[in-house]
N, C-alpha and C positions, 0 to 999 in steps of 0.2 A: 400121555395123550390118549384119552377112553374115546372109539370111535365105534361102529356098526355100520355093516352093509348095509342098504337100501335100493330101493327099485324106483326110478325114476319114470315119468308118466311114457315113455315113450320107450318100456321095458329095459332098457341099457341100465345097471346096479352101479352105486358110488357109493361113498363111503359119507358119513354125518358124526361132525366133532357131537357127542352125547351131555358132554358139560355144558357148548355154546348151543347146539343144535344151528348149527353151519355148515351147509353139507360143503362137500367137494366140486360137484357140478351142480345146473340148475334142478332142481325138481320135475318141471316141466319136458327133461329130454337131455339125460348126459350125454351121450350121444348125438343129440340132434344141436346142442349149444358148441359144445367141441368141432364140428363139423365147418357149422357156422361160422364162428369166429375166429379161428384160430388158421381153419384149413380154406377154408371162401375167404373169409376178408383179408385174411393173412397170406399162408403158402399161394392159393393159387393165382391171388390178385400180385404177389411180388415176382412170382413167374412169369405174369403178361408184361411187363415193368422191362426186364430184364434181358431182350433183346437177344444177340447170340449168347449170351451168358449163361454157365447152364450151370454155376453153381450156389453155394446158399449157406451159409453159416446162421446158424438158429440158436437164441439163447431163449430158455424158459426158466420163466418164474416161477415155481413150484412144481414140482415133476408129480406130485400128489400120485393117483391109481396109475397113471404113466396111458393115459388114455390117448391124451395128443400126440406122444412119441409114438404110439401105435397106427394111429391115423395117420402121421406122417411117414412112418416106414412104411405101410401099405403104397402112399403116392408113390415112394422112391420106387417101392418094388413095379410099380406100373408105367416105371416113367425110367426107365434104365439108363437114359443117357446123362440123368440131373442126378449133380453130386449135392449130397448135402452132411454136413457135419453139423451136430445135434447137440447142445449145451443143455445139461438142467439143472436147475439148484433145490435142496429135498433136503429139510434137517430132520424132519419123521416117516422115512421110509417107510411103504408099505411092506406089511408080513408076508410070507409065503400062504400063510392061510386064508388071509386079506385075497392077496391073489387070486385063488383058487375060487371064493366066492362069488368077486367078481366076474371073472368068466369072461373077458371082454370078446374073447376069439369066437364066442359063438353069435354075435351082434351081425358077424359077416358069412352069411350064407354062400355066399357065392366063391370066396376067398377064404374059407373057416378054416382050411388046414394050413394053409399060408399065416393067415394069420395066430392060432397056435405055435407054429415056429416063431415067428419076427415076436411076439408074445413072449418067449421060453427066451430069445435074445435078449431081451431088452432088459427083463427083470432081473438074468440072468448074469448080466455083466457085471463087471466088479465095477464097485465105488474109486472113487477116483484116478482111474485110467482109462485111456479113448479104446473103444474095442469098436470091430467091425459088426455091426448088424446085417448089414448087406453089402454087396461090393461097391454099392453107391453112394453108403450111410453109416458114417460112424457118429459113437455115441459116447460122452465126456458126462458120467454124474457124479455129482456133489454132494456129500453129504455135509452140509452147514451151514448158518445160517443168513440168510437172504442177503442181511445187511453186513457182514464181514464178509462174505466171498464177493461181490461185486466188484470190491476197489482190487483184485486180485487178475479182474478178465476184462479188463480196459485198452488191452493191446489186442483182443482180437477179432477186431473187424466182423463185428456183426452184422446180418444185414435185415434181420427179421426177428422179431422177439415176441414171445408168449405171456405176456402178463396175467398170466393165472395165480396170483395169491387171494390168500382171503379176504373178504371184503372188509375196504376200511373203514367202517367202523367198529369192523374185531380189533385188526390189525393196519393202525395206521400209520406206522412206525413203516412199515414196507411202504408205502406211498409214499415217501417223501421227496420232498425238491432234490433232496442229497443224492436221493439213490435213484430217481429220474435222469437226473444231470451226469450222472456215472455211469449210469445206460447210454444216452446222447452220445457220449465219448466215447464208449466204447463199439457205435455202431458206424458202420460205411454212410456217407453221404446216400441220400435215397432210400436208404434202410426204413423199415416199417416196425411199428409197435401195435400189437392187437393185443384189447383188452376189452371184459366184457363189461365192468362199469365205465357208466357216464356221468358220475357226478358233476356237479358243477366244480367242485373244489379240486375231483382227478382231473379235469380237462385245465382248469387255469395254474395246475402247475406242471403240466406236460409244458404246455406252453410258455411258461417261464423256465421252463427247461432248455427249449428250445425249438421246443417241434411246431410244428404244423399240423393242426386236429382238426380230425372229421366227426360228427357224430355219426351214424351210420343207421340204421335199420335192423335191432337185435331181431336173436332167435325167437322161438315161441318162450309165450311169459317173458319177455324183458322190448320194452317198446325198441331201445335204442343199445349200440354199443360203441368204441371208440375204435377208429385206425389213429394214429400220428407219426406221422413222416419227418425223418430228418431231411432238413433242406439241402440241395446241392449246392454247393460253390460256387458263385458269382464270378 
């Protein structure tokens, strides 16, 4: 997989497949899309949700530059008393030099040396075993591909999911009803799915999945994007 750094309009760097020219995050704002969807529609709307509950089990669909798991280890770090355990699935890891050029720990001026550590955690963990990033966040990555490891994490009660794969019509084979309906299952009743397409074709087979879909108000450069909620039990 031939990939190169890039600089997104809102200076935060991702990565762009060089054969498809598909990047990793929007053009318009790696950062500012990440934030958006994943941490606003996602973490912090399943946190108001969740009443005395103060923990969170997260599964993400492509760990790609590991941008969201840094966004998300930052909330943990600010938010000490919410537990959260961090799933990601990655069959083309990022390199150590990758890393390095993106830089993500300097996005956060105010937190930049925090975030170099939780940075240095996250990248730094080994592949398939849970290691502690923070005392409030540990981290389970995968190296494999999207559609064999799903029917493998069906027993673990998910309660929030990052649908960050490529978009389908690279990769449509990861959109499927199959592998929809294997997330369904494998999430807690109330549980949330954030993703940044809305097509017409992701949203009706969320829904024949099982969920309940919002279309919602995307970041800069994308009009709209999806929550879908597993329903609770009658």
């Amino acid at each position: 997989m031939k990939r190169r750094v890039v600089t997104s309009e809102d200076g935060s760097r991702t990565l762009t497949l060089t054969d498809a020219e598909e990047s990793y995050h929007s053009m318009f704002g790696a950062l500012t899309e990440s934030r958006h969807i994943y941490l606003g529609a996602g973490l912090e709307y399943l946190e108001s949700t969740l009443g005395e509950k103060k923990s969170v089990r997260i599964l993400e669909i492509g760990f790609g530059t590991g941008l969201n798991c840094l966004l998300t280890a930052l909330y943990a770090y600010e938010h000490p008393d919410f537990s959260i355990h961090y799933t990601s699935i990655e069959k083309y890891p990022v390199t150590p030099e990758e890393i390095e050029m993106l830089d993500h720990p300097s996005l956060f001026e105010k937190t930049r040396h925090k975030a170099k550590i939780l940075s240095a955690a996250i990248h730094g963990a080994a592949w398939e075993k849970e290691s502690a990033v923070l005392k409030n966040m540990t981290l389970l990555k995968i190296e494999d591909d999207i559609c064999d490891a799903l029917p493998k994490l069906v027993d673990r009660g998910f309660n929030l999911v990052y649908f960050d794969a490529f978009a389908p019509d690279l990769q449509p084979e990861l959109w499927s009803l199959q592998n929809f309906k294997t997330i369904f299952n494998s999430m807690e009743c109330g549980g949330v799915l954030v993703t940044y397409s809305s097509k017409g074709t992701v949203k009706s087979t969320l829904r024949e999945a099982g969920f309940e879909v919002s279309r919602l108000r995307g970041p800069k450069g994308k009009r709209h994007m999806v929550r879908a909620v597993k329903p609770e039990l009658l």
